[in-house]
N, C-alpha and C positions, 0 to 999 in steps of 0.2 A: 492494407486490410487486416485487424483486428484476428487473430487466432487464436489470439489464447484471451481473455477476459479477467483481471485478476477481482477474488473477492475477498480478499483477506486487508484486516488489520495491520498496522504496521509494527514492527517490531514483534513477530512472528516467525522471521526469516524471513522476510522477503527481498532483502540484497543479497542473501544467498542464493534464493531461486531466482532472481534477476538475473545473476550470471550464470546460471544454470539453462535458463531457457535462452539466452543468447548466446551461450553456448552449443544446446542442443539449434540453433537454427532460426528461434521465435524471438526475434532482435531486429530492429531496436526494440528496448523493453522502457515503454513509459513509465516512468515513477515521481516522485518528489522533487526530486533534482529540477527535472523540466521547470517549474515555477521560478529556480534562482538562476535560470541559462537563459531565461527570452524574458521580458518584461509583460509584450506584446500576448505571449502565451498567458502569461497569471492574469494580465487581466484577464482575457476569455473566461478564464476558470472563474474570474469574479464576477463575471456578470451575470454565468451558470449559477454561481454558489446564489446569488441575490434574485434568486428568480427567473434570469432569462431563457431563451429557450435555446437548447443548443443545436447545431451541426456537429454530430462526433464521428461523423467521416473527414470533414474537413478539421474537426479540431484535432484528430488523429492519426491523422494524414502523416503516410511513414513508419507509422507505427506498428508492429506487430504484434504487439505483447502488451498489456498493461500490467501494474502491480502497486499493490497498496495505496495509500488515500495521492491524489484527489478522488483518482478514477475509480476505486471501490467501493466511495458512497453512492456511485451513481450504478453500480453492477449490472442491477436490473434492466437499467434502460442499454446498457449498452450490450448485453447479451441479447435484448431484442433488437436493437440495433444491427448486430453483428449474428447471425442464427445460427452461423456454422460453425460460429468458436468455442472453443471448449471454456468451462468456466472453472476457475483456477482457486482451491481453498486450504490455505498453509494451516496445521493447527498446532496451537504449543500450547500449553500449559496454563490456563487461565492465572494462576496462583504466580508462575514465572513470569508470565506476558505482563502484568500488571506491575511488577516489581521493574520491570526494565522500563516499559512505557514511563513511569516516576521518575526515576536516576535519566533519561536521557528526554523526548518531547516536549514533556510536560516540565522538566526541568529547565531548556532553553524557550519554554515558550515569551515571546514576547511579550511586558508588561505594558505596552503603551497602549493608547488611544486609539479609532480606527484611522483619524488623519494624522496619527504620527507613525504606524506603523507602515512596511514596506507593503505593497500589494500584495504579492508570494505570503507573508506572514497573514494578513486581512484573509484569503482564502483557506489557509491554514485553521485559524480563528473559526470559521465558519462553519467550515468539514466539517471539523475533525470535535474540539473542543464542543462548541457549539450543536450543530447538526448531528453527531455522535454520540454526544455524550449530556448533551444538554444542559453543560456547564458546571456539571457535576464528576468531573474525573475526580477531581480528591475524595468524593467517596467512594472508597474502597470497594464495596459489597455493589452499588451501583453498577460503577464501570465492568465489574466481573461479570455481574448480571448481562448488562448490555454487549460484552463480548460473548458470550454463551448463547445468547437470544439468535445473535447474528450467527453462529454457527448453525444453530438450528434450523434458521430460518431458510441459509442457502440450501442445508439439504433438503432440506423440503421444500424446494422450487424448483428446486434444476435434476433433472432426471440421471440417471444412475451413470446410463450411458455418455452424459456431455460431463459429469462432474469430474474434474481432477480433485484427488483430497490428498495431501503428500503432508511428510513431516522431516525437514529438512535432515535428522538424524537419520533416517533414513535410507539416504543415500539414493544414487541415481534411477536405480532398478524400477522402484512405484511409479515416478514420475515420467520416466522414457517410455513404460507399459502402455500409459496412460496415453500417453499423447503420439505412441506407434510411431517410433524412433529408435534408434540403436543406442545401446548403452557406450557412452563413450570411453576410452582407457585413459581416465585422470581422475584427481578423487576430485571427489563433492566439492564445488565450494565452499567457503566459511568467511561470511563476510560484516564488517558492522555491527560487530560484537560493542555490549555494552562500554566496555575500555575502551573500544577503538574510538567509539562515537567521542566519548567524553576526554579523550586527549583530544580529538576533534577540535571539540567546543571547547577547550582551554587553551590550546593555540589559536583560534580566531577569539578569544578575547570575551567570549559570549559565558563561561564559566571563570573564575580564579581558580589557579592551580591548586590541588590538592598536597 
């Protein structure tokens, strides 16, 4: 059962706060990864993405955490879904988010066709690209826009009381407050930093080495 709801963008921090709330307890934390570990899962998420209608107790079954895309374009429904979960909003820097979003997502996104690409990338396409941005990430002042908009938007949906809003610099204290937990004795995570991603993707061959 869902407790925490994530509604934040990716490349925000959110593989920092993923181990941060699997840390603090709220684990497993569904993210991205899930699409390239089951096959069977991305499809679900494709039939979501193309319209279908979902089960997200059964598609989240085990889960107790979500965080960043797939499951953040879908927030709303899944905060109704889940009534008791807190709803989770990482925020950074419009101006940095969008410089990282370029050097790493947007930069391996796949160039193929929808029947040449993997399923996991086809739901990707969809989100995120597509359903987020409306195929307009290279424009700069867009996508900042349309990140901003969504900030606004969560706060102004989700009540004071259920919203988390943390900023991974931060450090533990906002987010343990938030979700009435003990602050634990280790530092903050720090994870999936821009370098890390992009040696990432130059060891799987998906970027040339720099």
């Amino acid at each position: 059962m869902l407790k925490v709801v994530g509604a934040s963008f990716g490349r925000t921090g959110t593989s920092s706060v993923r181990l941060a709330l699997e840390t603090l307890g709220f684990g497993p934390c569904h993210y991205m990864k899930e699409l390239f570990a089951d096959p069977a899962h991305a499809r679900e998420w494709l039939r979501i993405a193309d319209g279908g209608k979902p089960d997200w107790k059964l598609l989240l079954d085990g889960f107790t955490s979500t965080i960043a895309w797939p499951a953040a374009f879908y927030w709303r429904e899944l905060a109704a879904a889940f009534p008791e979960s807190k709803v989770l909003l990482i925020v950074r820097d419009p101006a940095s988010w969008y410089a990282s979003m370029s050097r790493t997502l947007y930069r391996t996104r796949p160039a193929g066709t929808r029947e040449e690409t993997a399923v996991r990338d086809q739901v990707i396409e969809k989100i995120v690209w597509q359903g987020t941005f409306a195929g307009r990430f290279e424009d700069r002042d867009h996508a900042m826009g349309v990140y901003r908009a969504h900030l606004d938007e969560v706060r102004e949906a989700v009540p004071s009381e259920r919203l988390v809003e943390v900023e991974p610099s931060h450090g533990w204290e906002p987010l343990c407050a938030a979700l009435g937990v003990d602050v634990p004795d280790l530092p903050f995570p720090m994870a999936n930093t821009t370098g890390e991603y992009l040696r990432r993707a130059e060891r799987a061959g998906v970027l040339p080495p720099r």
